[in-house]
Backbone as CSV, one residue per row, in Angstrom:
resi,resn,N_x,N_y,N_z,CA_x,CA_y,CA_z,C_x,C_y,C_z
1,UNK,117.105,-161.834,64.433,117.404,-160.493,63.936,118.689,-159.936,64.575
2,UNK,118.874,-160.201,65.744,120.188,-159.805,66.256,120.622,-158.294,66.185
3,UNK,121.797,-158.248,65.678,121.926,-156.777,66.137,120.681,-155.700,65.423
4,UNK,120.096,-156.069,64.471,119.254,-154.970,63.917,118.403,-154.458,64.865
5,UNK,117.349,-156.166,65.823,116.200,-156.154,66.624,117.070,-155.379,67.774
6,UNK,118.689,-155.574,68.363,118.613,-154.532,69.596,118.239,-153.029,69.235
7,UNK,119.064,-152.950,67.543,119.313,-151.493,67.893,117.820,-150.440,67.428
8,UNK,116.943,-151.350,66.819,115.845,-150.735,66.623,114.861,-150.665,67.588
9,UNK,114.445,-151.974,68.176,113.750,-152.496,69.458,114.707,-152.194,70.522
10,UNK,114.900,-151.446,70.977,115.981,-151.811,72.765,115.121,-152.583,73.426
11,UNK,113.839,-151.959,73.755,113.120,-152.661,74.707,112.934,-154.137,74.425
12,UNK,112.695,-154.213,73.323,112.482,-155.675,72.813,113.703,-156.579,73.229
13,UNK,114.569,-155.741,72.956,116.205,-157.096,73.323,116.112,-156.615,74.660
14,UNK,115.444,-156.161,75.414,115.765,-156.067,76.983,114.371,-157.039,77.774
15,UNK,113.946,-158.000,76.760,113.187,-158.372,77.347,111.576,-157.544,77.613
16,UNK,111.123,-156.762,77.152,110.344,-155.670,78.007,109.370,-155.945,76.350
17,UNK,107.989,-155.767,76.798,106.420,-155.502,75.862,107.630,-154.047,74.924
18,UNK,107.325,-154.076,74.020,107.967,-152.413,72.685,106.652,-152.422,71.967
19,UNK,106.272,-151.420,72.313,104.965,-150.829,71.383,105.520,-151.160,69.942
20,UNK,106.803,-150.161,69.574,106.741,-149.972,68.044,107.048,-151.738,67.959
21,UNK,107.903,-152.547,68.725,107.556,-154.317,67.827,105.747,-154.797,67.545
22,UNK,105.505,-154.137,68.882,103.482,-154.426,68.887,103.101,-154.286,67.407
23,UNK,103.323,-152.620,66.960,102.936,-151.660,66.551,103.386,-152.350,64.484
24,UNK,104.809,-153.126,64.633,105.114,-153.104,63.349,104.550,-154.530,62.983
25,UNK,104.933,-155.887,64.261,103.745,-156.686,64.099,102.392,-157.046,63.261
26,UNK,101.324,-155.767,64.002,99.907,-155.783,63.411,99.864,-154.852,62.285
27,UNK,100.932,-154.168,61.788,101.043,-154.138,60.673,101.620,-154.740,59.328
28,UNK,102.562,-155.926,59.602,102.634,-156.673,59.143,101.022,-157.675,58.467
29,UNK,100.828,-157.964,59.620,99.908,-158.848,59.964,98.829,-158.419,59.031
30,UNK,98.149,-156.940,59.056,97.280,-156.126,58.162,97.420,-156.573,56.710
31,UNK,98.836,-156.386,56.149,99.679,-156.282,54.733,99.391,-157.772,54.485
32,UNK,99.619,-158.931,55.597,99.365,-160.024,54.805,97.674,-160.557,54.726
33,UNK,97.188,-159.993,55.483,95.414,-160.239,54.761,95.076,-159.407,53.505
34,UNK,95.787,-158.208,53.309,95.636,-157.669,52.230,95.876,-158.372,50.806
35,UNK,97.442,-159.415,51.097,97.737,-159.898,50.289,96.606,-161.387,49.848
36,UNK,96.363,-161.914,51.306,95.444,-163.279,50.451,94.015,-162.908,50.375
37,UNK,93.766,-161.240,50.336,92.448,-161.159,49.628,92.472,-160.749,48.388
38,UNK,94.097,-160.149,48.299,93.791,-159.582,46.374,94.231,-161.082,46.008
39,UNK,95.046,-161.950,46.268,95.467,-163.354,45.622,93.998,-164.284,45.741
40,UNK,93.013,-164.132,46.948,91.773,-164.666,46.202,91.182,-163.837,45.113
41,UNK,91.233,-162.488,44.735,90.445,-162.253,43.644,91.033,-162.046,42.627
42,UNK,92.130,-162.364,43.054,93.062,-162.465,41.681,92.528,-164.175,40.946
43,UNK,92.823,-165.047,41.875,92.257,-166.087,41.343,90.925,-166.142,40.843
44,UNK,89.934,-165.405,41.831,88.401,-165.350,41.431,88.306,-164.803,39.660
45,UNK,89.280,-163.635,39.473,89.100,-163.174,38.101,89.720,-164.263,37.099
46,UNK,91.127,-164.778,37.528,91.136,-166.057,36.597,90.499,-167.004,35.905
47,UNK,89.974,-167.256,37.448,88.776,-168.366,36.904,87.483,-167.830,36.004
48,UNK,87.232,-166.897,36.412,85.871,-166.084,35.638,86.721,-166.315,34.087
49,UNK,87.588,-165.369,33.767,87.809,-165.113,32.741,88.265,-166.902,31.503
50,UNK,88.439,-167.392,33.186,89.086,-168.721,32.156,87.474,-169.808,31.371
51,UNK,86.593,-169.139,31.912,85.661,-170.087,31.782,84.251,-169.723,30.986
C-alpha cells in the first residue's frame, strides 16, 4: 500500500498494533462471510429452482 497505508495508518507504517488497521481488518473480514453466505444461497436457490 505504500504511501496510502503511511498516510492513513501512521501507526501502522511505524511499526506499532493501529486499532483503525485492527478495526478495518475485521471488517473486511465480516463483508467477506457475508459474501460466501449470500453466494451459498445464491447457489442453494439455483439449484432449487434448476431442479
Amino acid at each position: 500500500m505504500g504511501m496510502f497505508k503511511e498516510k492513513q495508518f501512521p501507526a501502522a507504517a511505524e511499526g506499532k498494533p493501529s486499532q483503525e488497521l485492527t478495526d478495518a481488518y475485521e471488517a473486511i473480514a465480516a463483508l467477506y462471510e457475508q459474501v460466501i453466505t449470500l453466494t451459498a444461497e445464491v447457489e442453494a436457490l439455483k439449484g432449487g429452482a434448476a431442479s
